[in-house]
NUBA-716743 format. One record per residue: residue number from 1; residue in one letter; x, y, z of N, C-alpha, C, O in turn. Coordinates in steps of 0.001 Angstrom, whole numbers, plus 500000, padded with zeros to 6 digits. Example, Ala and Ser with C-alpha at 12.3 -4.5 7.8 and 13.67 -1.06 7.14 Angstrom:
BEGIN
resi  resn  n.c1  n.c2  n.c3  ca.c1  ca.c2  ca.c3  c.c1  c.c2  c.c3  o.c1  o.c2  o.c3
1  A  513190  494310  507800  512300  495500  507800  513200  496700  507800  514236  496681  508465;
2  S  512850  497750  507080  513670  498940  507140  512900  500030  507870  513409  501138  508039;
//
This chain:
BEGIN
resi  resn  n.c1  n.c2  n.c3  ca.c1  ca.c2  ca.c3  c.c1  c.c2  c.c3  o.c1  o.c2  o.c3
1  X  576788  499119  215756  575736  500097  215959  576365  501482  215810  577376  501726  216468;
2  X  575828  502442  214968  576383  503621  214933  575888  504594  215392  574702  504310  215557;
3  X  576129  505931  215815  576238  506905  216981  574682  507327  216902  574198  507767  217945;
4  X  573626  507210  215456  572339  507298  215417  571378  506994  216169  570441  507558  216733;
5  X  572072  505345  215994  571358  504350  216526  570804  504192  217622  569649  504103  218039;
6  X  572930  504144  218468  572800  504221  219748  571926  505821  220641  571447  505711  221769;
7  X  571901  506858  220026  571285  507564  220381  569333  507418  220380  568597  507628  221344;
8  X  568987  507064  219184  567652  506633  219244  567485  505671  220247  566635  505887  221110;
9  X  568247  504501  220284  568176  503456  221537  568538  504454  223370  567699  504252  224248;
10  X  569136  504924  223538  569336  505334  224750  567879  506639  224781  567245  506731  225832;
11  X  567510  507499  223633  566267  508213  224272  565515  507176  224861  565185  507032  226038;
12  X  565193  506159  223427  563528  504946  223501  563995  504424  224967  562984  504200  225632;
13  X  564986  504199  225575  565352  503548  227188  564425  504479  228374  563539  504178  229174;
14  X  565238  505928  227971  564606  506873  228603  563268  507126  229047  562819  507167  230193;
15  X  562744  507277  228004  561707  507620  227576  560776  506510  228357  560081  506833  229321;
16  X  560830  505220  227862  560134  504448  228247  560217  504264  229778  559220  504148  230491;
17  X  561625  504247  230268  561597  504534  232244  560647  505141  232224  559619  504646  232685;
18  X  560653  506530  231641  560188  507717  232067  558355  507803  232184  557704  508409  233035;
19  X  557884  507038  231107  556003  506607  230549  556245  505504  232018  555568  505876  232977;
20  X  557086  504268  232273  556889  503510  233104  556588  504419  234990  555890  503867  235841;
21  X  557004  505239  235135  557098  506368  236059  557955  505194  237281  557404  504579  238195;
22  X  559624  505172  236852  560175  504401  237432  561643  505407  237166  562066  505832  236091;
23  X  562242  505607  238623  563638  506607  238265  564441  505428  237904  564090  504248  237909;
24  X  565601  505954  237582  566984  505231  237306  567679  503942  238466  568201  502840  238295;
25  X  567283  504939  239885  567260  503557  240476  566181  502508  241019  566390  501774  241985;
26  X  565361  502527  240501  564349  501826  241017  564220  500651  239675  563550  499618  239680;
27  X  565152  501228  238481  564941  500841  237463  566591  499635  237056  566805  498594  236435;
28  X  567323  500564  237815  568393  499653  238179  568181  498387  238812  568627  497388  238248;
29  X  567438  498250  240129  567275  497182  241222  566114  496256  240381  565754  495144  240769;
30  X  565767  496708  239557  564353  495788  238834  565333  494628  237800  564997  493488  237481;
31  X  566950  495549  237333  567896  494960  236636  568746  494290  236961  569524  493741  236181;
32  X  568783  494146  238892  569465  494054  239774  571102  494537  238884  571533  493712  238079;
33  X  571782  495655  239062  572516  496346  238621  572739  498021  239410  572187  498215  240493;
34  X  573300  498773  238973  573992  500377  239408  573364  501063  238813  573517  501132  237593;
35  X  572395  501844  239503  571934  503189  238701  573359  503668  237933  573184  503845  236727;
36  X  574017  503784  238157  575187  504450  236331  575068  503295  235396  575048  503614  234208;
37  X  574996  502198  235631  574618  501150  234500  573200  501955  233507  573187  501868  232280;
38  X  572134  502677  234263  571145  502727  233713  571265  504286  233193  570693  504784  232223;
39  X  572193  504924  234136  572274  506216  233236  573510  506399  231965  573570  507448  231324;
40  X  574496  505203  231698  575261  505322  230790  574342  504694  229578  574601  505134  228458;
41  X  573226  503645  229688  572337  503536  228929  571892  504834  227966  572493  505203  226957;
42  X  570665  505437  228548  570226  506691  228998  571266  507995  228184  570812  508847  227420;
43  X  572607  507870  228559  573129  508569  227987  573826  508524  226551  574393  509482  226026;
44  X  573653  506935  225872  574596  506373  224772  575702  506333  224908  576510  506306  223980;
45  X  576063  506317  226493  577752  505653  226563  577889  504458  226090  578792  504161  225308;
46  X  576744  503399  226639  577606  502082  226651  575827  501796  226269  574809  502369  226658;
47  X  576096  500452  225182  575299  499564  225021  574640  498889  225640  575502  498187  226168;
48  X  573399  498417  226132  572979  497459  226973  573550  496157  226292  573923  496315  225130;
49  X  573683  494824  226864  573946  493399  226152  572615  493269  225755  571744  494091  226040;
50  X  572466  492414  225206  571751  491871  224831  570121  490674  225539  568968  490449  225172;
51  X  571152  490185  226828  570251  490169  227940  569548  491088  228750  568541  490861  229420;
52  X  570063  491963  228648  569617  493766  229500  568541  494189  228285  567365  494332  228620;
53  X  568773  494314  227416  567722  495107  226496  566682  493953  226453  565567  494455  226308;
54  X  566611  492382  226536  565406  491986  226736  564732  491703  227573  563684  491059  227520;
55  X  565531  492393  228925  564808  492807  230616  564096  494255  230433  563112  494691  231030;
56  X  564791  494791  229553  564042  496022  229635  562712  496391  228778  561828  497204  229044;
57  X  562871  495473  227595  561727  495159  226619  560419  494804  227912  559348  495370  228129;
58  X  561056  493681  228555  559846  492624  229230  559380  493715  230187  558164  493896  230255;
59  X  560152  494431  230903  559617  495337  232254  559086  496730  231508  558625  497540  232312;
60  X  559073  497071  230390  558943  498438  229846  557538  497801  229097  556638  498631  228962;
61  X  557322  496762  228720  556516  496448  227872  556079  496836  226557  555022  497307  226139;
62  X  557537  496407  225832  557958  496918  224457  558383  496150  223697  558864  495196  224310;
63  X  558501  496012  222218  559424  495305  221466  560606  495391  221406  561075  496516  221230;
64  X  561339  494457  221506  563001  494784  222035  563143  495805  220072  563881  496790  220043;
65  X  562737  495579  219344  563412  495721  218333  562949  497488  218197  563521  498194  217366;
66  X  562052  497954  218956  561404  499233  218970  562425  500015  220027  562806  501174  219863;
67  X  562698  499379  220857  564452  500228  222136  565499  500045  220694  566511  500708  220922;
68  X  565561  499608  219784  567175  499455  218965  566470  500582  218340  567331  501461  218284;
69  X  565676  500920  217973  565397  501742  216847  565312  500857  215811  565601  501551  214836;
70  X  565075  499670  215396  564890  498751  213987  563351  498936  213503  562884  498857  212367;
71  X  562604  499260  214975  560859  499730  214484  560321  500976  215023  561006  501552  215869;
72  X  559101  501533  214637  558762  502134  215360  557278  502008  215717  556459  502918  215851;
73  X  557116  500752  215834  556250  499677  216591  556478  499647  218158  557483  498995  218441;
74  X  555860  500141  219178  555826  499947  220609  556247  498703  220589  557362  498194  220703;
75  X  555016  498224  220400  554414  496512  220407  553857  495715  219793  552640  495717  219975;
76  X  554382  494717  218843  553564  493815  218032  552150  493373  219301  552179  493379  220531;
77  X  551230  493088  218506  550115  492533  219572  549863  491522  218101  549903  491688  216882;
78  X  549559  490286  219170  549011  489105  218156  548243  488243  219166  548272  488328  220394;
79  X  547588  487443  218437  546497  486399  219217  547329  486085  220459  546521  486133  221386;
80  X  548322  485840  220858  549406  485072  222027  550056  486275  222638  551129  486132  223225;
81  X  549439  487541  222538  550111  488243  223181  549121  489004  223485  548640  489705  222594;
82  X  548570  489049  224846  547438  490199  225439  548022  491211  226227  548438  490806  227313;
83  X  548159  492296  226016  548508  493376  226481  547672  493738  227987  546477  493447  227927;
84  X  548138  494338  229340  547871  494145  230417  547530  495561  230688  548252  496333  230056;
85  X  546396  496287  231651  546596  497509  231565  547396  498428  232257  547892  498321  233379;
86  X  547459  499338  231451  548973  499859  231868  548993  500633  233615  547955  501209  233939;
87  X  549923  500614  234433  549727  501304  235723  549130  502606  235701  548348  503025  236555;
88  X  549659  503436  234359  548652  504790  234495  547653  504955  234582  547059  505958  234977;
89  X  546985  503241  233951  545629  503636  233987  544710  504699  234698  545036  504767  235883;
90  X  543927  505346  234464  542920  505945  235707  541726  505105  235527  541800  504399  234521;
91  X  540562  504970  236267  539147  504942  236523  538714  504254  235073  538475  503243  234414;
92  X  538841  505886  235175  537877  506404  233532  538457  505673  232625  537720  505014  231891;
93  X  539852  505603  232448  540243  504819  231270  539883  503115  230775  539661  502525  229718;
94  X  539999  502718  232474  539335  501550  232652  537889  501217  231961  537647  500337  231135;
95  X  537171  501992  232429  535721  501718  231779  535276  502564  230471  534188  502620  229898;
96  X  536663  503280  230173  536127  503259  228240  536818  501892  227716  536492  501383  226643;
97  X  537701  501402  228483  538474  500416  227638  537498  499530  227609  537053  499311  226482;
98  X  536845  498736  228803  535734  497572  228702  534281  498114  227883  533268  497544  227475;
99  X  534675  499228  227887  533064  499611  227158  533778  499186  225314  533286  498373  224532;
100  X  534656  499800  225155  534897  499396  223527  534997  497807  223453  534697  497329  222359;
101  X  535447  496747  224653  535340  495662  224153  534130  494802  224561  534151  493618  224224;
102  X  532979  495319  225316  531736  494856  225385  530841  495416  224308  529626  495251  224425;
103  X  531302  496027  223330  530079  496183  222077  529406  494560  221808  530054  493548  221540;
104  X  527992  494674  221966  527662  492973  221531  527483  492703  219644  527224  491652  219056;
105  X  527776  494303  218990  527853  494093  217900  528744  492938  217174  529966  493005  217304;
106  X  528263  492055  216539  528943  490841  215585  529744  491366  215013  529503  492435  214453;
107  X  531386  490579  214953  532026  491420  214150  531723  490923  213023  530874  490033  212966;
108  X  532518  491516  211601  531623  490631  210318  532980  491661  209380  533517  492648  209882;
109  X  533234  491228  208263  534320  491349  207232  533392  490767  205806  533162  489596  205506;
110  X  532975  492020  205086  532579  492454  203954  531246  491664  204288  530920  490836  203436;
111  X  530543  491774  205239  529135  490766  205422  529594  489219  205816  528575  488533  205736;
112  X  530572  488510  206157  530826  487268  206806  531262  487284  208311  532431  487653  208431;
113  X  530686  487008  209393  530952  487225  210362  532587  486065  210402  533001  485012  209916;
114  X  532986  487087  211264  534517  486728  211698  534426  485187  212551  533433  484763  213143;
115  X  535753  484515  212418  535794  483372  213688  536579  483852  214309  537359  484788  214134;
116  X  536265  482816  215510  537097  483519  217139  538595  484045  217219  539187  484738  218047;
117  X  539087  483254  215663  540555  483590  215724  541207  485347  215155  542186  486037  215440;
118  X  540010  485482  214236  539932  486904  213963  539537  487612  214544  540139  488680  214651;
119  X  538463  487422  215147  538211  488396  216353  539205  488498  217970  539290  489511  218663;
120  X  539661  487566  218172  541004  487791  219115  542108  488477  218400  542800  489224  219092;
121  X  542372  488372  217261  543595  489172  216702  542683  490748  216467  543403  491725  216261;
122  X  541787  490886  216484  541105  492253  216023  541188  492633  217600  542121  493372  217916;
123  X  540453  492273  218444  540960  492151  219732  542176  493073  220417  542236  494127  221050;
124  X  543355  491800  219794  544477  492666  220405  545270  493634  219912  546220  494068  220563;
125  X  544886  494172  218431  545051  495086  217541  544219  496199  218575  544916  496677  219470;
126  X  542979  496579  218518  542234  497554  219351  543030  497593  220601  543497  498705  220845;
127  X  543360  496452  221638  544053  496890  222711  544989  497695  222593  545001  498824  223085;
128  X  545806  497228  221974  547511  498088  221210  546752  499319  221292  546676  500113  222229;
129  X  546039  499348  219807  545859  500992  219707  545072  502026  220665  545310  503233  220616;
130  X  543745  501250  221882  543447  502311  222713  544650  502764  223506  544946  503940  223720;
131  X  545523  501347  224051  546527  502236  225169  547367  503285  224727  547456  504412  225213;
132  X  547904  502864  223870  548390  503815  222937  548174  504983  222663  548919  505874  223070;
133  X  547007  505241  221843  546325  506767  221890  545887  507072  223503  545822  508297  223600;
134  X  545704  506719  224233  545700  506990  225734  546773  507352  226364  546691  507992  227413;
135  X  547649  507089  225960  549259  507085  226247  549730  508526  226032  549936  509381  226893;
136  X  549904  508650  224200  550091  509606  224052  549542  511058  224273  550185  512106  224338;
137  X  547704  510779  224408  546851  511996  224332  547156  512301  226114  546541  513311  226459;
138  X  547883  511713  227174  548173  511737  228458  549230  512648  228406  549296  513578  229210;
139  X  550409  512387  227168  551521  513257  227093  551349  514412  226678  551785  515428  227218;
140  X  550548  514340  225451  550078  515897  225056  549679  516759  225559  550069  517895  225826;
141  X  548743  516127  225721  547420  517156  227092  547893  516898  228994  547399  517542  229919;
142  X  548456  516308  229065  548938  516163  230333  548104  515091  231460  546880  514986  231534;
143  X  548948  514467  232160  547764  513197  232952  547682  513704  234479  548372  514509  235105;
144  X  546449  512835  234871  546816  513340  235781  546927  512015  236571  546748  510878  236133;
145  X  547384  512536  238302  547778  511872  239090  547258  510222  239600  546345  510398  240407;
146  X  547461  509038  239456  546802  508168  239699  546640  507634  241095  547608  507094  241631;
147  X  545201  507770  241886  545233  507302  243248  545562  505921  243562  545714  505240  242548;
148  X  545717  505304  244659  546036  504166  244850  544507  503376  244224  544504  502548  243314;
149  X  543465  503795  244850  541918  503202  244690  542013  503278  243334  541584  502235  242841;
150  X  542476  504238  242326  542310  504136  240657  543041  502673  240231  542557  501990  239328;
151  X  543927  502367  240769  545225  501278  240458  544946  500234  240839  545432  499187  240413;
152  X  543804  500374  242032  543448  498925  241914  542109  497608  241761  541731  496590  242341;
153  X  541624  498813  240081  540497  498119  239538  541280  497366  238127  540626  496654  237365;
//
C-alpha cells in the first residue's frame, strides 16, 4: 500500500468515526483495542489488519473496499443487503423515507411491470441513495441535534 493510499484509507476511517458520532475511544472498545490503535489508524501510521478493517466496515456500515480507497462506493446495496436507518436519523427523515417507499404506484420498465426481484433491488438502490443524499445535505447545510424520542422511531 503506498503513502496515497494509506492516507485516503486513514481520512475514509476518520471520517466515517466521525458521520458514526463515535470518538476514538468509544470506537476503540467497540474494537476491543487502545484508543492509539485507532488514532495511529486515523493518522496513516500503521495499517489496520485485515480483520480490523472488516470490524470497521461492519460497525461504520461501509464497504471494506470504500475504507482502502479501491471504491468510492459507501455501500454496494443488493437484494441481500437492506440497509438499516442510520442513528442520525431525525423524525422528519423517518417519514420522508417511508413516504418514498409507500408510493402505491406500480413499478413498470418501458411499460412491463417489474417482478418482486426487481423491485427489491430498485428498493435497495433508493435506500442507498436517500441516506446518502441525507447524509451529505446534513454535512453541507449542517444537522441538527438528535433527541432521544427522535432515535427511537
Amino acid at each position: 500500500m503506498n503513502d496515497d493510499e494509506k492516507m485516503i484509507m486513514s481520512e475514509r476511517i476518520r471520517q466515517e468515526r466521525e458521520n458514526s458520532e463515535l470518538s476514538q475511544e468509544a470506537l476503540a472498545v467497540k474494537l476491543n483495542m487502545k484508543r492509539t490503535n485507532v488514532a495511529n489508524y486515523e493518522a496513516g501510521r500503521v495499517t489496520p489488519p485485515s480483520n480490523v478493517l472488516r470490524e470497521l466496515a461492519t460497525i461504520f456500515g461501509v464497504d471494506a473496499d470504500y475504507l482502502l480507497g479501491l471504491s468510492d462506493i459507501r455501500k454496494r446495496y443488493s437484494s441481500d443487503n437492506h440497509q438499516e436507518v442510520p442513528n442520525w436519523a431525525t423524525k422528519k427523515d423517518k417519514r420522508d423515507f417511508k413516504q418514498l417507499l409507500t408510493d402505491d404506484q406500480e413499478l413498470m420498465f418501458d411499460g412491463v411491470p417489474l417482478d418482486e426481484s426487481d423491485k427489491q433491488r430498485i428498493n435497495d438502490i433508493l435506500t442507498g441513495l436517500f441516506w446518502e443524499a441525507k447524509r451529505l445535505n446534513k454535512e453541507t447545510y449542517g444537522k441538527k441535534k438528535n433527541t432521544k424520542k427522535d432515535n427511537s422511531e
